[in-house]
Chimera marker file (.cmm) of the C-alpha trace (Angstrom):
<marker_set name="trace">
<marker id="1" x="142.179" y="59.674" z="-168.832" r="1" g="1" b="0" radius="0.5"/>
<marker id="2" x="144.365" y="62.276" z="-170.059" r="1" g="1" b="0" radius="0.5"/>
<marker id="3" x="147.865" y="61.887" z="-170.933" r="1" g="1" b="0" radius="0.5"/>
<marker id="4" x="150.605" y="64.065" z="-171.342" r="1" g="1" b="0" radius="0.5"/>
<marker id="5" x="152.897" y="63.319" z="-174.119" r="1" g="1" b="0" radius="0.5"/>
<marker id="6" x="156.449" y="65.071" z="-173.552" r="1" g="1" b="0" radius="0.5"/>
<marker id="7" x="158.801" y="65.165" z="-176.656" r="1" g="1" b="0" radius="0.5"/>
<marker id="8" x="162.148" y="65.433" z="-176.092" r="1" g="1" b="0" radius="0.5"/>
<marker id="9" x="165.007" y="65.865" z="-178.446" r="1" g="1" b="0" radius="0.5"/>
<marker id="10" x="168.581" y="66.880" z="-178.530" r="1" g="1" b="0" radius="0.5"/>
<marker id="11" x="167.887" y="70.542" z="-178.912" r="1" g="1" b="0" radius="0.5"/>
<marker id="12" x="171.296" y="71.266" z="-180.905" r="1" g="1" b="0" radius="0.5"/>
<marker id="13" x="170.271" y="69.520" z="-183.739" r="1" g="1" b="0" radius="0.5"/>
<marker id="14" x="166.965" y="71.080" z="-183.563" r="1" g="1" b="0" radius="0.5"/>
<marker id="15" x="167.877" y="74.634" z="-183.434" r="1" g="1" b="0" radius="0.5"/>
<marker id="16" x="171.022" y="73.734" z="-186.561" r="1" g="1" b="0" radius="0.5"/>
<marker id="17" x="167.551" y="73.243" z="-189.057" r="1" g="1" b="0" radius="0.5"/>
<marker id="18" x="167.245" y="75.219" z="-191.763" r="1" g="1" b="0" radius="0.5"/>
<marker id="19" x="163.322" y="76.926" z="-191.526" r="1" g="1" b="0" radius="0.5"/>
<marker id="20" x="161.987" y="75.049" z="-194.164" r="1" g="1" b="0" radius="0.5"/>
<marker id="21" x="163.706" y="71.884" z="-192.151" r="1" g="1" b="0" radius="0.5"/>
<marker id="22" x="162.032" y="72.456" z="-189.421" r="1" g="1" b="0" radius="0.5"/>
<marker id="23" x="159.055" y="73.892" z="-191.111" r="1" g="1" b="0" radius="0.5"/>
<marker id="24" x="158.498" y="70.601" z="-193.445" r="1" g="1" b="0" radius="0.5"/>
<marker id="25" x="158.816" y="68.579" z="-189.501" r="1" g="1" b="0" radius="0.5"/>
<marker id="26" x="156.252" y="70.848" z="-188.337" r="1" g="1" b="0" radius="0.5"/>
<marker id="27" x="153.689" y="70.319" z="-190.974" r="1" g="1" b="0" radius="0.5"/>
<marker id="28" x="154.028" y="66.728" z="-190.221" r="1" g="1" b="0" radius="0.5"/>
<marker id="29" x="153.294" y="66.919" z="-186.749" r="1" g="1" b="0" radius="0.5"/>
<marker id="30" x="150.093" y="69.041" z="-187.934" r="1" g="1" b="0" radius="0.5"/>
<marker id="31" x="149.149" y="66.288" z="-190.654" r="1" g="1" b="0" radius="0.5"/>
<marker id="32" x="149.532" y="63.789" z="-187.612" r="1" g="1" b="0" radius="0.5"/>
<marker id="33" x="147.987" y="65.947" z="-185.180" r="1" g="1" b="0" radius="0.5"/>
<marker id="34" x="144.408" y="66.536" z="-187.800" r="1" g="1" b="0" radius="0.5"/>
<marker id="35" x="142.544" y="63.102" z="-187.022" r="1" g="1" b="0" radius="0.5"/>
<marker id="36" x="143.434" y="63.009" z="-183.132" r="1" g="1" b="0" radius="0.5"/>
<marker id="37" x="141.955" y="66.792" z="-183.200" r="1" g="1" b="0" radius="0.5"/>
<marker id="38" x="139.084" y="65.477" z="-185.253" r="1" g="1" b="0" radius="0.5"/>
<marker id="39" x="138.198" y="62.713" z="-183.061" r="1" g="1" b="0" radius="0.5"/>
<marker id="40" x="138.170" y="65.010" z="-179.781" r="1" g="1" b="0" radius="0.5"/>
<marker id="41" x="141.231" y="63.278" z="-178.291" r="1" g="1" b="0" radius="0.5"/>
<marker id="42" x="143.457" y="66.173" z="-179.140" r="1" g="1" b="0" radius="0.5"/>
<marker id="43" x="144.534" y="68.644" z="-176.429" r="1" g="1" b="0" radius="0.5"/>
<marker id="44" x="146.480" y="71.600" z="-176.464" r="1" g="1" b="0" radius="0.5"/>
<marker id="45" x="150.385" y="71.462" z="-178.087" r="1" g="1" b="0" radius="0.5"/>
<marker id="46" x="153.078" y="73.559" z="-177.233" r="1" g="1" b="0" radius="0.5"/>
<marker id="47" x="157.009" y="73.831" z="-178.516" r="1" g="1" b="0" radius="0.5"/>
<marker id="48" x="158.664" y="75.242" z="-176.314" r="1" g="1" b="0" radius="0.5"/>
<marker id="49" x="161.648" y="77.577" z="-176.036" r="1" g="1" b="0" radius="0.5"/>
<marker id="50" x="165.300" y="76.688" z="-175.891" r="1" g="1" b="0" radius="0.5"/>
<marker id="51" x="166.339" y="75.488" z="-172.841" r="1" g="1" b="0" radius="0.5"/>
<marker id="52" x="168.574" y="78.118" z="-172.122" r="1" g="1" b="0" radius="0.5"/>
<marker id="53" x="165.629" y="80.570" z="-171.080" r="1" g="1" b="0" radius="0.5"/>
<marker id="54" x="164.411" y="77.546" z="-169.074" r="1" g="1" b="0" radius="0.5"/>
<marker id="55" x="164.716" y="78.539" z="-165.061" r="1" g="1" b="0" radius="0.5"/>
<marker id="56" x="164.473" y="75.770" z="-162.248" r="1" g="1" b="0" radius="0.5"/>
<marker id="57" x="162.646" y="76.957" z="-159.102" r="1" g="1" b="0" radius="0.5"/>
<marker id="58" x="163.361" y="74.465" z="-155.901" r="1" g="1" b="0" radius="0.5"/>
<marker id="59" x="164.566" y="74.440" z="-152.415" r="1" g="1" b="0" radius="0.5"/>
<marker id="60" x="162.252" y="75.647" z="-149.063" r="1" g="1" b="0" radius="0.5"/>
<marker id="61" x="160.483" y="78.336" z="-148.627" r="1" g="1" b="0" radius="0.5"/>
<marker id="62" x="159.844" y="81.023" z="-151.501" r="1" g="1" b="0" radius="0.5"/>
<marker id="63" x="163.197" y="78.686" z="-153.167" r="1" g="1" b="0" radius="0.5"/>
<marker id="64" x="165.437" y="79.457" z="-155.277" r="1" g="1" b="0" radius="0.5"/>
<marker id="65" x="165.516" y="80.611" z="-159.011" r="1" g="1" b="0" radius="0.5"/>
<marker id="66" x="168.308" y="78.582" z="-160.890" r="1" g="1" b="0" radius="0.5"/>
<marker id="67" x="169.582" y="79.183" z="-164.628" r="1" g="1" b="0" radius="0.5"/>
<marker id="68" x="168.459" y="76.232" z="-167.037" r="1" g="1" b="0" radius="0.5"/>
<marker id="69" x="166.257" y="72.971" z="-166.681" r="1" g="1" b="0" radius="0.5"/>
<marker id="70" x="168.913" y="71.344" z="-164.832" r="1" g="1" b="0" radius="0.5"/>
<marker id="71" x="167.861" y="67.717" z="-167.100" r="1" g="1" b="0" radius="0.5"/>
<marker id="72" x="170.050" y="64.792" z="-166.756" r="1" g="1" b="0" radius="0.5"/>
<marker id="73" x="169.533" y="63.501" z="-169.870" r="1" g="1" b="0" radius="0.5"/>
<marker id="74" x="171.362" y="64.420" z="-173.474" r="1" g="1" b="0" radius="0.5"/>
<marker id="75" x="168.051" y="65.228" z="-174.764" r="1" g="1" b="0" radius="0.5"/>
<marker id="76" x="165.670" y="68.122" z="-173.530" r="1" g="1" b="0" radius="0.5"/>
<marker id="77" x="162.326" y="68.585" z="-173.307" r="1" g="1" b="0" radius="0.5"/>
<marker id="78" x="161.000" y="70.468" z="-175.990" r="1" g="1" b="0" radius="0.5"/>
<marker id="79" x="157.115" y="70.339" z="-176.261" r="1" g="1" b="0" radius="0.5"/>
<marker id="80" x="154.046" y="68.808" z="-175.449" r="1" g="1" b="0" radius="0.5"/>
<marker id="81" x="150.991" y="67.401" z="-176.580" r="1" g="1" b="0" radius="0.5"/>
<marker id="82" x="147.858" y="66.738" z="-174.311" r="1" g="1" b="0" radius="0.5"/>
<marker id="83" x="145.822" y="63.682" z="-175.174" r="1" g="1" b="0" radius="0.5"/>
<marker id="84" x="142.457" y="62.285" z="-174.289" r="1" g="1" b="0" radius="0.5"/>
<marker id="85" x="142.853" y="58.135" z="-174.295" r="1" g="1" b="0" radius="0.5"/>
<marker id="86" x="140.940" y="55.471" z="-173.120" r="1" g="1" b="0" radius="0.5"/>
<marker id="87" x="143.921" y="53.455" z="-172.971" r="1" g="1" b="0" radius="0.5"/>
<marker id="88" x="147.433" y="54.112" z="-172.098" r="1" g="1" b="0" radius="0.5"/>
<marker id="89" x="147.671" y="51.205" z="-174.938" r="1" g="1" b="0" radius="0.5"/>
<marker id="90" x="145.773" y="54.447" z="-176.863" r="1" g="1" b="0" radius="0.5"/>
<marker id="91" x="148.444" y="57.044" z="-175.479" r="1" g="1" b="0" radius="0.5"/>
<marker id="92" x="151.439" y="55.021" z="-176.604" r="1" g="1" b="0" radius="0.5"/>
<marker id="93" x="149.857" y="54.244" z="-179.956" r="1" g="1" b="0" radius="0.5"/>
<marker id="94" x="149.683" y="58.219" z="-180.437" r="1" g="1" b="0" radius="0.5"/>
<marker id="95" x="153.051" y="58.889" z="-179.600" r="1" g="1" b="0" radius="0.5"/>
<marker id="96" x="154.157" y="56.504" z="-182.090" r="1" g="1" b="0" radius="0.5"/>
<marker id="97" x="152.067" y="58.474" z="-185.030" r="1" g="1" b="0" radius="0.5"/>
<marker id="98" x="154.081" y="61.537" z="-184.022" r="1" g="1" b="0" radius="0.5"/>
<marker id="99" x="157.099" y="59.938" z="-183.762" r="1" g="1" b="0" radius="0.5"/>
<marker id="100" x="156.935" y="58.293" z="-186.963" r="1" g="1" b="0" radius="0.5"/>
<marker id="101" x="157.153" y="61.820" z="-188.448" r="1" g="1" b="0" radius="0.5"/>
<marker id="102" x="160.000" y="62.983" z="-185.816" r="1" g="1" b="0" radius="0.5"/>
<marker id="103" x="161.953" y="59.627" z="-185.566" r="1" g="1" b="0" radius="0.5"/>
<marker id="104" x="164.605" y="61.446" z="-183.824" r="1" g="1" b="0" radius="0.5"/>
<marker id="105" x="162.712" y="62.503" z="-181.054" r="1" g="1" b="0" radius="0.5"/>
<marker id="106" x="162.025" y="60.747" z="-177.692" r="1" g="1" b="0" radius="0.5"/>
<marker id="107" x="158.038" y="60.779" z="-176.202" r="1" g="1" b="0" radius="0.5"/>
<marker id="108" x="157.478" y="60.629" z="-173.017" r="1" g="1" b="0" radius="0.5"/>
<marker id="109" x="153.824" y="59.075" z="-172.444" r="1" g="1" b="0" radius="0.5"/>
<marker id="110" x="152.450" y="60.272" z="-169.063" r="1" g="1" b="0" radius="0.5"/>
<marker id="111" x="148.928" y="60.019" z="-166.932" r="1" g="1" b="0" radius="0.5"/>
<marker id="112" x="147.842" y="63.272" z="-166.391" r="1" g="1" b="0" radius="0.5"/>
<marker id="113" x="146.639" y="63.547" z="-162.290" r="1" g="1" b="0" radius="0.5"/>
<marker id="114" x="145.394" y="67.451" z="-162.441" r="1" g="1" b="0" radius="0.5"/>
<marker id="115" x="144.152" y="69.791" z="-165.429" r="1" g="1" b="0" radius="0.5"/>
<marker id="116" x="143.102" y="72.928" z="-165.045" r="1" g="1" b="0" radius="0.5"/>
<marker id="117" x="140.569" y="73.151" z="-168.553" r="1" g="1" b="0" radius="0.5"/>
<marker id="118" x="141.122" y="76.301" z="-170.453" r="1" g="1" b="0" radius="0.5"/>
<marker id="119" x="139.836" y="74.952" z="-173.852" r="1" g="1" b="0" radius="0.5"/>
<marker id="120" x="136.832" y="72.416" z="-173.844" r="1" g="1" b="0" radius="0.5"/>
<marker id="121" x="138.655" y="69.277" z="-172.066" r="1" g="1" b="0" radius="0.5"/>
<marker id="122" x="137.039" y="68.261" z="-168.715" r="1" g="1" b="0" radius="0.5"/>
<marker id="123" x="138.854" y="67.835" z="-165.567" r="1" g="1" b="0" radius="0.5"/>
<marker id="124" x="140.571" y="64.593" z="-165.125" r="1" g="1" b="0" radius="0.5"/>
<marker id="125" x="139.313" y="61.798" z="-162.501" r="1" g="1" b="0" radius="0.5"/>
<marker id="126" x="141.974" y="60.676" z="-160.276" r="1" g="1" b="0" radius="0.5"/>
<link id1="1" id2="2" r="1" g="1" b="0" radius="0.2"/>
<link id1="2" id2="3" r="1" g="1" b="0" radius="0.2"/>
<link id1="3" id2="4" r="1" g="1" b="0" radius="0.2"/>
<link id1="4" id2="5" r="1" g="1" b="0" radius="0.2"/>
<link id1="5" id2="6" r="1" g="1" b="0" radius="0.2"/>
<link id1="6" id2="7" r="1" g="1" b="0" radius="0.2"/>
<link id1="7" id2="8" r="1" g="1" b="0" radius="0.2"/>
<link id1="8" id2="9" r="1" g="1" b="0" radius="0.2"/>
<link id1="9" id2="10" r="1" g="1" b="0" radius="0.2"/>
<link id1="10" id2="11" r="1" g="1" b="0" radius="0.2"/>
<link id1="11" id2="12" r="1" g="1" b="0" radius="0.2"/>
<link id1="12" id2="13" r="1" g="1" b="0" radius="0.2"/>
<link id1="13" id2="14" r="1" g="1" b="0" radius="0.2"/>
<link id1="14" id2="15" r="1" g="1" b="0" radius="0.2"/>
<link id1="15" id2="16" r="1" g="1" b="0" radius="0.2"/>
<link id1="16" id2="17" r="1" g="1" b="0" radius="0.2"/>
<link id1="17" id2="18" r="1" g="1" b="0" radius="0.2"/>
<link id1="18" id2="19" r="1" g="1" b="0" radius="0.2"/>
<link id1="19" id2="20" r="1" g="1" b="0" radius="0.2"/>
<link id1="20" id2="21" r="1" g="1" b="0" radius="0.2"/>
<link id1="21" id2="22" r="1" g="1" b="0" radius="0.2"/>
<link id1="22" id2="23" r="1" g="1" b="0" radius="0.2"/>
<link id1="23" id2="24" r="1" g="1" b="0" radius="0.2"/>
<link id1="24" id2="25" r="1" g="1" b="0" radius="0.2"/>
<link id1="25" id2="26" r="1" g="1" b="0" radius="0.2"/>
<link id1="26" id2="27" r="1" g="1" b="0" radius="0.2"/>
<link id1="27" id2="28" r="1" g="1" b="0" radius="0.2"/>
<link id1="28" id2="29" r="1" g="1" b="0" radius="0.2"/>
<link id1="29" id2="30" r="1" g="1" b="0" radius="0.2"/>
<link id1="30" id2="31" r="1" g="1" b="0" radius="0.2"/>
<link id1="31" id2="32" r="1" g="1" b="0" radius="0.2"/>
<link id1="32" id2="33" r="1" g="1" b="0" radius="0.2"/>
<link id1="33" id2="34" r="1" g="1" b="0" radius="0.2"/>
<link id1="34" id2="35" r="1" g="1" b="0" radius="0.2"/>
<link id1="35" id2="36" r="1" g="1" b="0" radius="0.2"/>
<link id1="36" id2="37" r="1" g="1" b="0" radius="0.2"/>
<link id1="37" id2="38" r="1" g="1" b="0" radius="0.2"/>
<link id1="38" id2="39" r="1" g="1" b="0" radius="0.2"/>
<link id1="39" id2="40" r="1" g="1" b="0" radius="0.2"/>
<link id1="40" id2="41" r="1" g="1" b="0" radius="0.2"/>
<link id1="41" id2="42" r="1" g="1" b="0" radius="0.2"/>
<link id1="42" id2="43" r="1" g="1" b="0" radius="0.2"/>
<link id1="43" id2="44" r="1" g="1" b="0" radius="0.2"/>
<link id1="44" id2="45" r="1" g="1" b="0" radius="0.2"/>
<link id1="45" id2="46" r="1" g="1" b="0" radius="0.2"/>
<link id1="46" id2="47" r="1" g="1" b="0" radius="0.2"/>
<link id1="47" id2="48" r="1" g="1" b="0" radius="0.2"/>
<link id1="48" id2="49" r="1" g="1" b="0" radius="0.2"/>
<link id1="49" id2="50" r="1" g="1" b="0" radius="0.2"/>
<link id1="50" id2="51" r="1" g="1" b="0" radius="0.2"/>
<link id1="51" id2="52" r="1" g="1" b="0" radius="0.2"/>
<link id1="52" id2="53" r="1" g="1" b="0" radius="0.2"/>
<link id1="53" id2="54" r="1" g="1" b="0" radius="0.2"/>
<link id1="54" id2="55" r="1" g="1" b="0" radius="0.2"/>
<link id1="55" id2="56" r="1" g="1" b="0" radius="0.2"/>
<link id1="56" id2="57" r="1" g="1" b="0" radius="0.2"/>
<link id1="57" id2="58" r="1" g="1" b="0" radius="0.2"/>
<link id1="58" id2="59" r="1" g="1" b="0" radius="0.2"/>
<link id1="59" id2="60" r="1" g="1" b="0" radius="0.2"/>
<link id1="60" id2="61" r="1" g="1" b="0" radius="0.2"/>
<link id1="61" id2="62" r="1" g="1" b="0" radius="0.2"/>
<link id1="62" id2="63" r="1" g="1" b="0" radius="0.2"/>
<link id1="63" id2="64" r="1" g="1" b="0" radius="0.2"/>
<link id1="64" id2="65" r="1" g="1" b="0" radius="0.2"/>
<link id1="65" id2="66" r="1" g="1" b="0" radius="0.2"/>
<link id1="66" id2="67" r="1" g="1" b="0" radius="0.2"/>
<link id1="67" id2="68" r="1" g="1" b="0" radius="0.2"/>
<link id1="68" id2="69" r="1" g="1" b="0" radius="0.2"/>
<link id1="69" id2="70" r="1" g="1" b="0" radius="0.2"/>
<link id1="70" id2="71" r="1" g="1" b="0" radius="0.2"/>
<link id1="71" id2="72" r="1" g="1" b="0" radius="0.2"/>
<link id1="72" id2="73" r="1" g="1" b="0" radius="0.2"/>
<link id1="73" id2="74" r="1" g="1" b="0" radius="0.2"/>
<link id1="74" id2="75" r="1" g="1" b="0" radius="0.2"/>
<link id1="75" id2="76" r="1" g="1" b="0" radius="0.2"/>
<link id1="76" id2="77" r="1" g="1" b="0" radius="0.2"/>
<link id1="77" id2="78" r="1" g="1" b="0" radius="0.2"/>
<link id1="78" id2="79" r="1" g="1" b="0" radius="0.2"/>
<link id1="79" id2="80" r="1" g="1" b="0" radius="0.2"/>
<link id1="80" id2="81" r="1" g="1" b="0" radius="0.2"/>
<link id1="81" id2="82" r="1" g="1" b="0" radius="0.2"/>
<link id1="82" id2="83" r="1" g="1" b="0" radius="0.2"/>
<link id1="83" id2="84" r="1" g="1" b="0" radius="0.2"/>
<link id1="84" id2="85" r="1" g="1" b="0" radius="0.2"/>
<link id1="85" id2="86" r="1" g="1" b="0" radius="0.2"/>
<link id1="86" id2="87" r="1" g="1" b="0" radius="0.2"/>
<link id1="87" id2="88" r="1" g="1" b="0" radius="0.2"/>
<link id1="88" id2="89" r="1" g="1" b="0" radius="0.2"/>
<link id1="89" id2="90" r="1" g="1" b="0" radius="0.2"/>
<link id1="90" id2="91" r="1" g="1" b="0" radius="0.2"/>
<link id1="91" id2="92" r="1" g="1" b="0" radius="0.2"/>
<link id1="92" id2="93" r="1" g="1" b="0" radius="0.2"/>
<link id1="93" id2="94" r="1" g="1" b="0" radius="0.2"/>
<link id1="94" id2="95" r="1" g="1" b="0" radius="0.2"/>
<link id1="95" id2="96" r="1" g="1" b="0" radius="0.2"/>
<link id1="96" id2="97" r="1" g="1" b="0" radius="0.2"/>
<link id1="97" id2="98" r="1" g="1" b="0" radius="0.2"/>
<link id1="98" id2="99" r="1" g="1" b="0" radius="0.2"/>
<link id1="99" id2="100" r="1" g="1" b="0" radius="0.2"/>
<link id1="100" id2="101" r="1" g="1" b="0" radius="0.2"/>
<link id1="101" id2="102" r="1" g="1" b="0" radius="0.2"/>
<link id1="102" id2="103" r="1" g="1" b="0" radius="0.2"/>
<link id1="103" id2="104" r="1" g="1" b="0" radius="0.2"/>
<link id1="104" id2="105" r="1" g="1" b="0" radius="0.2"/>
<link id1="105" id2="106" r="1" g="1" b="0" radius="0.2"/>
<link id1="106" id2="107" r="1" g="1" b="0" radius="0.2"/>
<link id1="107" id2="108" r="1" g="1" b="0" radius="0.2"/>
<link id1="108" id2="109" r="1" g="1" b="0" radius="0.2"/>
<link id1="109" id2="110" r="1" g="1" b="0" radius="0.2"/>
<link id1="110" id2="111" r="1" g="1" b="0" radius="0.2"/>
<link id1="111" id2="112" r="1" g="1" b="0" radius="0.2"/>
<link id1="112" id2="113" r="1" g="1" b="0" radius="0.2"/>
<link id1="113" id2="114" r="1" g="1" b="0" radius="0.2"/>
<link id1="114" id2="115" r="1" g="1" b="0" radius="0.2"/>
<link id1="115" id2="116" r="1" g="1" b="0" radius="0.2"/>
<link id1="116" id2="117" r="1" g="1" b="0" radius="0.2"/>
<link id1="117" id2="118" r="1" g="1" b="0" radius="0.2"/>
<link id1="118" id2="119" r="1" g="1" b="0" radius="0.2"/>
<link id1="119" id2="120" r="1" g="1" b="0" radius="0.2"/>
<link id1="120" id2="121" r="1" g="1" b="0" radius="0.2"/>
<link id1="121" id2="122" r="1" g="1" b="0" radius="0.2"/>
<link id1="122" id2="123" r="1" g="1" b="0" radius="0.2"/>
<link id1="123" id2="124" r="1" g="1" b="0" radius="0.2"/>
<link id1="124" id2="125" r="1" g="1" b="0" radius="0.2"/>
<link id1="125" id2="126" r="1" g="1" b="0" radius="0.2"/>
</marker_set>
């Protein structure tokens, strides 16, 4: 089963980093990121940017565009990583690698229903 795991953080404190800050939490995430890749369970990873370039799309019909994510939450979502686990036992385990190296942050551990493969990983069942 595939799992999305969605990292959220409060994006203030992430953009105040200095670049080697951020930088040094990055290569973490990579060290962290190395044996899941290795062992095939490793998906794609995005960060992405600030939430203020975010747009909402919703209402009937073609909708409307709206400024921002529109999150009710002080934290926003910031990235991704997409997982391969057995388990959801497996998934959560994961998350808590990365956020061992992030302990600020706040992962969101999520079944994946529908992937579209662009690099290698199979369709998911379900």
């Amino acid at each position: 089963m595939l799992y999305a795991i969605l990292a959220y953080h409060v994006e203030d404190e992430v953009l105040s980093w200095t670049p080697e800050q951020d930088a040094a939490v990055v290569a973490k995430v990579i060290e962290v990121q190395a044996p899941l890749r290795a062992s095939g369970q490793f998906g794609p990873a995005a960060r992405l940017d600030e939430t203020r370039k975010a747009r909402t799309l919703r209402g009937p019909g073609a909708g409307m565009v709206l400024d921002g994510p529109f999150a009710e939450s002080k934290e926003q979502l910031l990235g991704f990583h997409l997982m391969q686990c057995a388990t959801e036992e497996e998934a959560i385990a994961a998350a808590r690698k990365l956020r061992a190296v992030n302990p600020t942050a706040v992962y969101e551990i999520r079944p994946v229903k529908l992937y579209v493969p662009a690099d290698g990983f199979g369709a998911t069942s379900g």
